[in-house]
RODO-2510 file (C-alpha; in nm, 4 decimals, decimal comma):
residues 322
     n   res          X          Y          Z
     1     x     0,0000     0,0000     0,0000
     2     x     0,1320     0,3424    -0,0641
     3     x    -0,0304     0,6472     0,1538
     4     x    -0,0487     1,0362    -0,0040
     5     x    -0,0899     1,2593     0,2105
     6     x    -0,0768     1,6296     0,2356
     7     x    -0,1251     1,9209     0,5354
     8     x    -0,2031     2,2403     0,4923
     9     x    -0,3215     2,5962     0,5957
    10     x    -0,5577     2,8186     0,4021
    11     x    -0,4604     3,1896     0,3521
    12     x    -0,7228     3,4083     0,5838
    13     x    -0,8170     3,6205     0,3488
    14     x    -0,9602     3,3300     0,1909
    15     x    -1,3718     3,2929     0,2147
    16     x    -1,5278     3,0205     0,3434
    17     x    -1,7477     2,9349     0,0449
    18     x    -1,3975     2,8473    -0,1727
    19     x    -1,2462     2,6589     0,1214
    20     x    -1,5277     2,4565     0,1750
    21     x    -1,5402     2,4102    -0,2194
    22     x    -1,1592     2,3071    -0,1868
    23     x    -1,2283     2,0368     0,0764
    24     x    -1,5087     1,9162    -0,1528
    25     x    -1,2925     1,8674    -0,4453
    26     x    -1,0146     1,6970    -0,2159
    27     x    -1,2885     1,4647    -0,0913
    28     x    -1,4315     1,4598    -0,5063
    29     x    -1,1012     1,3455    -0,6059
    30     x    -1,0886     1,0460    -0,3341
    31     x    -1,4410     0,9460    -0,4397
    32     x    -1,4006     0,9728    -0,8538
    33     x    -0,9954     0,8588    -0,8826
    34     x    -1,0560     0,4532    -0,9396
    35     x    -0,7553     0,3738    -0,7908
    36     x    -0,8143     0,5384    -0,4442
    37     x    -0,9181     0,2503    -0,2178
    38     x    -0,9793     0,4580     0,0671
    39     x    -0,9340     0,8076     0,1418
    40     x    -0,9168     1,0786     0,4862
    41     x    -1,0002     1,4971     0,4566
    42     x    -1,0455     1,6167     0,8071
    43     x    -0,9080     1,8813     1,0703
    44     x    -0,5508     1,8130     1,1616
    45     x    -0,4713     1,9099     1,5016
    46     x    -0,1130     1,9011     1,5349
    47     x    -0,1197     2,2513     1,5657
    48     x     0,0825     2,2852     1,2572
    49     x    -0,1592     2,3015     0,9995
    50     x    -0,5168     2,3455     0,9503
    51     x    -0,6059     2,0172     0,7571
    52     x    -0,4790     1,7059     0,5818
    53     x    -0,5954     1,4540     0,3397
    54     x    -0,4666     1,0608     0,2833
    55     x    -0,5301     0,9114    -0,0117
    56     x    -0,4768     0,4938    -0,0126
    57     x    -0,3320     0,3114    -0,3299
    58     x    -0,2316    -0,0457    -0,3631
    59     x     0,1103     0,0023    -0,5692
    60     x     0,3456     0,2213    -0,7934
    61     x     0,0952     0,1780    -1,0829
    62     x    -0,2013     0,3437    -0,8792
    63     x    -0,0372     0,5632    -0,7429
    64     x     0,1079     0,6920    -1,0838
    65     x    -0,2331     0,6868    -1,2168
    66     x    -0,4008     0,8637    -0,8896
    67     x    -0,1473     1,1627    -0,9717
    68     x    -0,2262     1,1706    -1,3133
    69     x    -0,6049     1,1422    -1,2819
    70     x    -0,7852     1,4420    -1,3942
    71     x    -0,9582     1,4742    -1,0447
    72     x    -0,6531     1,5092    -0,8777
    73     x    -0,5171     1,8086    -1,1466
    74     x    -0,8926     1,9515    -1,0586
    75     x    -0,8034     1,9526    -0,6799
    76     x    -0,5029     2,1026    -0,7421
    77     x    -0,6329     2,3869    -0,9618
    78     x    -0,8593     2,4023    -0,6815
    79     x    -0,7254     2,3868    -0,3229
    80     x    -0,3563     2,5661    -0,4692
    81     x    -0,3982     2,9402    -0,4677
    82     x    -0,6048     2,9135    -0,1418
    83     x    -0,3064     2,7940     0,0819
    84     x    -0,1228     2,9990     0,2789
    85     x     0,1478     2,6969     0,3627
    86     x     0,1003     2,3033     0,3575
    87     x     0,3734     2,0337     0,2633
    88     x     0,3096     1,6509     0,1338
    89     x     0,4286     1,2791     0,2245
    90     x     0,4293     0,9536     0,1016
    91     x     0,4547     0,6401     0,2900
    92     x     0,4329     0,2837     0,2040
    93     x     0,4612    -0,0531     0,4038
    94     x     0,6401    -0,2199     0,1417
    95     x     0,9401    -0,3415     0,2760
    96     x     1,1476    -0,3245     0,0093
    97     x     1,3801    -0,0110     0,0376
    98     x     1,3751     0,0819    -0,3115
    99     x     1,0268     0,1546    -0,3074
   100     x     1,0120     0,5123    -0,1911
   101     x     1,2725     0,6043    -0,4353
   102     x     1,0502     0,4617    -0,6960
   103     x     0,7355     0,6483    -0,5747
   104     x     0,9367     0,9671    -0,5928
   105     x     1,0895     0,9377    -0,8861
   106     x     0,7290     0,8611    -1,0359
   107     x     0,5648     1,1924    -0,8665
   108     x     0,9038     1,4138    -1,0424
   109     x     0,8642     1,2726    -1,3605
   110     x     0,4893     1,3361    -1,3785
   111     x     0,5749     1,6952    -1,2450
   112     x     0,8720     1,7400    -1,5029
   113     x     0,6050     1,6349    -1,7577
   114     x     0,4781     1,8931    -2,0176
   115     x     0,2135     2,1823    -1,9178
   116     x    -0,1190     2,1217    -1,9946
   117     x    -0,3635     2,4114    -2,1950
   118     x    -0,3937     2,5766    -1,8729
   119     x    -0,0190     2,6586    -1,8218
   120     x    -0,0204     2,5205    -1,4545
   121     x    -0,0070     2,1549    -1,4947
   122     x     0,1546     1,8664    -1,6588
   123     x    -0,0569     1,6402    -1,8919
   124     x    -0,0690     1,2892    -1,7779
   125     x    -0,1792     1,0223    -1,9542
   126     x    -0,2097     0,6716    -1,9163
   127     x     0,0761     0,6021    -2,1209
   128     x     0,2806     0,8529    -1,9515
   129     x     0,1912     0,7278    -1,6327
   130     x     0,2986     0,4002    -1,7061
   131     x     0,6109     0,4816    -1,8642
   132     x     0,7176     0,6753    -1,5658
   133     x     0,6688     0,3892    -1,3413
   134     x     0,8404     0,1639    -1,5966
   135     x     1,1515     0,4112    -1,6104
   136     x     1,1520     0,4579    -1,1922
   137     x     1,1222     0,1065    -1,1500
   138     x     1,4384     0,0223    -1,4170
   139     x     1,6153     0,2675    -1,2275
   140     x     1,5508     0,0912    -0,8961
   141     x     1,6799    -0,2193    -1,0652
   142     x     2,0042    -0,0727    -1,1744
   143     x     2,0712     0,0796    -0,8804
   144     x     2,0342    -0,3063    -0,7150
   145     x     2,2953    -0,4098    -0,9278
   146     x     2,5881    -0,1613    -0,7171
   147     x     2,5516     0,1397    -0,9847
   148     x     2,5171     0,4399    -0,7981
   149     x     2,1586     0,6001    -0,8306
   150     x     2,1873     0,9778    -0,9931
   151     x     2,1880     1,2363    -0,7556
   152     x     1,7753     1,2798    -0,8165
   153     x     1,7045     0,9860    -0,6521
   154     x     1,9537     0,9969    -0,4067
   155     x     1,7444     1,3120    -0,2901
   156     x     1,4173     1,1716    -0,3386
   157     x     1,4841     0,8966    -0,1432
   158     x     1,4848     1,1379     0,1211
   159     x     1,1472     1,2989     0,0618
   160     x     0,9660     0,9300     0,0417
   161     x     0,9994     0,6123     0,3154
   162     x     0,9716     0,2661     0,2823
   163     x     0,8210     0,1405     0,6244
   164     x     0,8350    -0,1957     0,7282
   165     x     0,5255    -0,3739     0,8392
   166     x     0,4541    -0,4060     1,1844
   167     x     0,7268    -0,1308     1,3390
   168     x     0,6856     0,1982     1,1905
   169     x     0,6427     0,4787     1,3920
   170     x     0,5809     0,5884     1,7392
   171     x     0,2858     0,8161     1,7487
   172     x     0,2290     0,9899     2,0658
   173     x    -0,1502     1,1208     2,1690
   174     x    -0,2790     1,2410     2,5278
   175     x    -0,6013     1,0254     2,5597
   176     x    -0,8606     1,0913     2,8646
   177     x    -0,5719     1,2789     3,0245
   178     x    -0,2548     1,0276     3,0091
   179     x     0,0115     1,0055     2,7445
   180     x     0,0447     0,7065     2,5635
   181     x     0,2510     0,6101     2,3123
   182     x     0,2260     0,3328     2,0762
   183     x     0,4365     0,1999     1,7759
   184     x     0,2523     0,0521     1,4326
   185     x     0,2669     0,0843     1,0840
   186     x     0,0793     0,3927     0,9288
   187     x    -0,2168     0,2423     0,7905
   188     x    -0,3627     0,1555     1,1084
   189     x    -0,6614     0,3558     1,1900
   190     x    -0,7177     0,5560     1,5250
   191     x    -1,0289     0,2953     1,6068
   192     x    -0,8063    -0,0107     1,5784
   193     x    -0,5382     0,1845     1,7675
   194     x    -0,7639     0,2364     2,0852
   195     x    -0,9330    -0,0927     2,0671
   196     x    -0,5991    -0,3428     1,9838
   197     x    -0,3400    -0,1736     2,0722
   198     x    -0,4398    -0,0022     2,3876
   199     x    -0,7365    -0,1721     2,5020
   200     x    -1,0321     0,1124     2,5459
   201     x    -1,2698    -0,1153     2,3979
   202     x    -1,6057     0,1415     2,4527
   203     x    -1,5418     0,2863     2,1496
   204     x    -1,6943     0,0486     1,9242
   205     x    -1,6339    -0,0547     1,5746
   206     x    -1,9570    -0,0955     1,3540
   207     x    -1,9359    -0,0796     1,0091
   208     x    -1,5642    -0,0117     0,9658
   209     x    -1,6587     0,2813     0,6976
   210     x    -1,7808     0,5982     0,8553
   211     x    -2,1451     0,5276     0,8312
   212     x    -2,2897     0,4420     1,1529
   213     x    -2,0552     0,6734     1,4183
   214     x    -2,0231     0,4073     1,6818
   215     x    -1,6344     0,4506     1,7312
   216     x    -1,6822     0,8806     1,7611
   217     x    -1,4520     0,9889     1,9869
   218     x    -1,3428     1,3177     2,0269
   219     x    -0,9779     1,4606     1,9026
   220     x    -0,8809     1,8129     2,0086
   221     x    -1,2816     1,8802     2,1735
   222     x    -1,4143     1,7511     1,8026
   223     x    -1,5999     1,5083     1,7328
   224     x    -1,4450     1,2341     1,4876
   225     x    -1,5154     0,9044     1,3700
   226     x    -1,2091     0,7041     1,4351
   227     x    -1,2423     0,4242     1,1895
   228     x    -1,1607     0,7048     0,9201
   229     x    -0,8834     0,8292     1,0630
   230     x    -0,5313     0,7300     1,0955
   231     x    -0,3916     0,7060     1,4195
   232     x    -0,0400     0,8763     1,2596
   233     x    -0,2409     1,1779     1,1774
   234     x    -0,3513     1,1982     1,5315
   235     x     0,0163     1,2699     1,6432
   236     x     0,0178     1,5048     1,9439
   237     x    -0,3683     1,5277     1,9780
   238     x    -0,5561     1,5234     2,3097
   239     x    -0,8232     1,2480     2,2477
   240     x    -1,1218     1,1638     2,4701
   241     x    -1,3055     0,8144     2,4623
   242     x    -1,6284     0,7452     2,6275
   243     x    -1,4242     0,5935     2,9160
   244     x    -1,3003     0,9413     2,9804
   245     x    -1,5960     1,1451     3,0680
   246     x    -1,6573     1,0337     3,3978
   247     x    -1,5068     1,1769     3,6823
   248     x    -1,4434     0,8647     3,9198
   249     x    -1,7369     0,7688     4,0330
   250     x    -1,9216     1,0518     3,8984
   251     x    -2,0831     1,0378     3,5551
   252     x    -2,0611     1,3166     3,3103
   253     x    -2,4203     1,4832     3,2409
   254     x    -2,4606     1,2966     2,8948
   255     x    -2,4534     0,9672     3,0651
   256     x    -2,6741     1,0327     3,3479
   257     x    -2,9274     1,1646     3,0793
   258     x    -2,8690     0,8532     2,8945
   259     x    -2,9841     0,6626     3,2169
   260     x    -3,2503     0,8758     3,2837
   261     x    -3,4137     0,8797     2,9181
   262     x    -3,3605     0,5280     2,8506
   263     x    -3,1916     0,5969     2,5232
   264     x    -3,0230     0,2849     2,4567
   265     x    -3,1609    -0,0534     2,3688
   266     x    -2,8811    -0,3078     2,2749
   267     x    -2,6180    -0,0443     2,3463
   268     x    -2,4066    -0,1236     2,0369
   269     x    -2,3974     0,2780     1,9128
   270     x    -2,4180     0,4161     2,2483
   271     x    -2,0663     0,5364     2,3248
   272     x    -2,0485     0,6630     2,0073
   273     x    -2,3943     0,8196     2,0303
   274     x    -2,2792     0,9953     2,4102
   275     x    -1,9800     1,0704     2,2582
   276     x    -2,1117     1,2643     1,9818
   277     x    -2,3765     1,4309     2,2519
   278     x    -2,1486     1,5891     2,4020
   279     x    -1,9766     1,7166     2,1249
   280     x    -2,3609     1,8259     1,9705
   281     x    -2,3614     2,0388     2,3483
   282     x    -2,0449     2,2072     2,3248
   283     x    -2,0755     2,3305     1,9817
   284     x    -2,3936     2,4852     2,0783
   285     x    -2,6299     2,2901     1,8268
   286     x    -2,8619     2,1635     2,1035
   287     x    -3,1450     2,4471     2,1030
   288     x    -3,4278     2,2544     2,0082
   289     x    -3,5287     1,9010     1,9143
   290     x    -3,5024     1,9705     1,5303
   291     x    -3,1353     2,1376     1,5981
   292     x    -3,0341     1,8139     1,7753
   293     x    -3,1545     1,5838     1,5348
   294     x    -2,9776     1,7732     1,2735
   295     x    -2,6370     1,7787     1,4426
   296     x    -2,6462     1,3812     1,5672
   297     x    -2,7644     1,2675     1,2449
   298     x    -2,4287     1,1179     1,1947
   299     x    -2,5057     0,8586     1,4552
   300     x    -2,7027     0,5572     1,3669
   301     x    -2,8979     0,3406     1,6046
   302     x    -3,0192    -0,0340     1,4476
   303     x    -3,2609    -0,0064     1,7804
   304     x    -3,4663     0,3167     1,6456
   305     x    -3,4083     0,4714     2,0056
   306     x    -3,4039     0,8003     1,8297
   307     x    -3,6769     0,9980     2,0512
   308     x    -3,5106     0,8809     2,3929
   309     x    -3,2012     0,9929     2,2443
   310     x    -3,3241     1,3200     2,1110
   311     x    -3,4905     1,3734     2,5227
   312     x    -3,1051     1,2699     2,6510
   313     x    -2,9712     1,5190     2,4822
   314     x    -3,1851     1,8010     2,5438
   315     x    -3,2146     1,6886     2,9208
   316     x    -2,8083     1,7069     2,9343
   317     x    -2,8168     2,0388     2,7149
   318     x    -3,0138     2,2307     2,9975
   319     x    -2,8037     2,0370     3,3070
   320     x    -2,4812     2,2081     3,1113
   321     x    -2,6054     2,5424     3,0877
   322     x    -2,6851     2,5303     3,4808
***
């Protein structure tokens, strides 16, 4: 697998209406590019940048074409003059340590391509695509042999990493108040992180897609579904799981509502349904029962528990404000 990803900051000056159309087309290309097989545009809160995207490709070839893809030149028309800084990465967990030269090489080839009509970018097509990954990959080969690589993909080397399987990185994240810090390889996702690797099983893993907001949690006071975001793009955040709310032995105001409304059956979505709660209460989007159906639509419930949910929330809304 080979992740894209970029981060970046939009210039103030820039209105909301063309930032939120710049997100769209970010999340447009990870929808209409075939080779995407998943894809991430959310907040980043690593204090560095405003937002990031990943992109997820199976190999060289898909990643070439996922460059050359017209959605992806869209985005880029797009999201480009907006930014006021942002900078890019590609990793892989192939293990082979040829392979983020290769991916490299393939990306400065595309961009050392000819300009399209529009002056700004290259024209990729198929063919070009695939002849760039034919060349890279050649190159890699030669370079197996003893030949020193040119001095092009000595440096690209350094702007791409191979990362073996199963001992990547060390991402660090304050979560319900204690640092913890875990080592894994970059394409596991901030649900599997809490659940496997440090065992705060309440957050719950439903559908495994971002459709049914059982495993919300919230990163940096927002609400986010972790099974669409990886943990390595978490890096420095403070993160709060439904085991975190409570104060010892004393609940937080969402849960006691919970208990007092009834509004859970099987209890399957209810962490991520208190966790999004209190999220819906902070942000202020709890004013009537309309306004909080609204704002937790993004939580599903196989039980149809809506209306006790909908009473929970208001009845936690006005123990807040007290």
């Amino acid at each position: 697998m080979i992740y894209h990803g970029s981060r970046f900051t939009f210039e103030a000056k820039a209105p909301p209406e063309q930032r939120t159309k710049a997100l769209e087309s970010l999340r447009d290309q990870g929808r209409n590019v075939p080779s995407v097989t998943s894809f991430l545009v959310g907040r980043d809160h690593s204090g560095e940048y405003e937002w990031g995207a990943v992109f997820v490709v199976e190999d060289l070839a898909a990643y070439g074409e996922f460059l050359a893809h017209p959605a992806s030149r869209h985005a880029h028309r797009v999201v480009q003059p907006l930014l006021a800084a942002s900078t890019s990465f590609d990793l892989t967990d192939d293990p082979d340590p040829e392979t983020g030269a290769k991916i490299a090489e393939v990306r400065q080839r595309l961009l050392d391509a000819p300009a399209d009509d529009d002056g700004d970018r290259p024209v990729h097509t198929r063919r070009a695509v695939l002849k760039a990954v034919a060349v890279s990959a050649a190159g890699a080969a030669v370079a197996g042999t003893g030949v020193a690589a040119p001095a092009a993909a000595r440096t690209a080397t350094a702007q791409a990493y191979a990362v073996a399987p199963g001992a990547s990185m060390e991402v660090a994240m304050t979560i319900n108040g204690r640092l913890r810090k875990v080592v894994l390889e970059p394409r596991v996702t901030l649900l599997d992180t809490l659940r496997e690797r440090l065992g705060l099983t309440g957050t719950k893993k439903g559908c495994d897609r971002g459709e049914c907001g059982a495993c919300t949690v919230l990163v940096d006071g927002e609400r986010v579904k972790s099974c669409l975001t990886l943990a390595v793009m978490r890096q420095g955040a403070e993160i709060t799981t439904v085991e975190g709310l409570a104060r010892g032995e004393d609940l937080h105001p969402v849960q006691e509502a919970f208990i007092r409304n009834d509004a859970f059956q099987c209890g399957a979505c209810t962490p991520g349904q208190i966790m999004s709660a209190v999220a819906c209460i902070n942000e202020g989007h709890a004013g009537s029962e309309a306004e909080i159906r609204e704002w937790m639509s993004g939580n599903l419930c196989r039980c149809a528990a809506y209306q006790n949910i909908v009473a929970a929330v208001a009845d936690a809304a006005k123990e807040v404000r007290r």
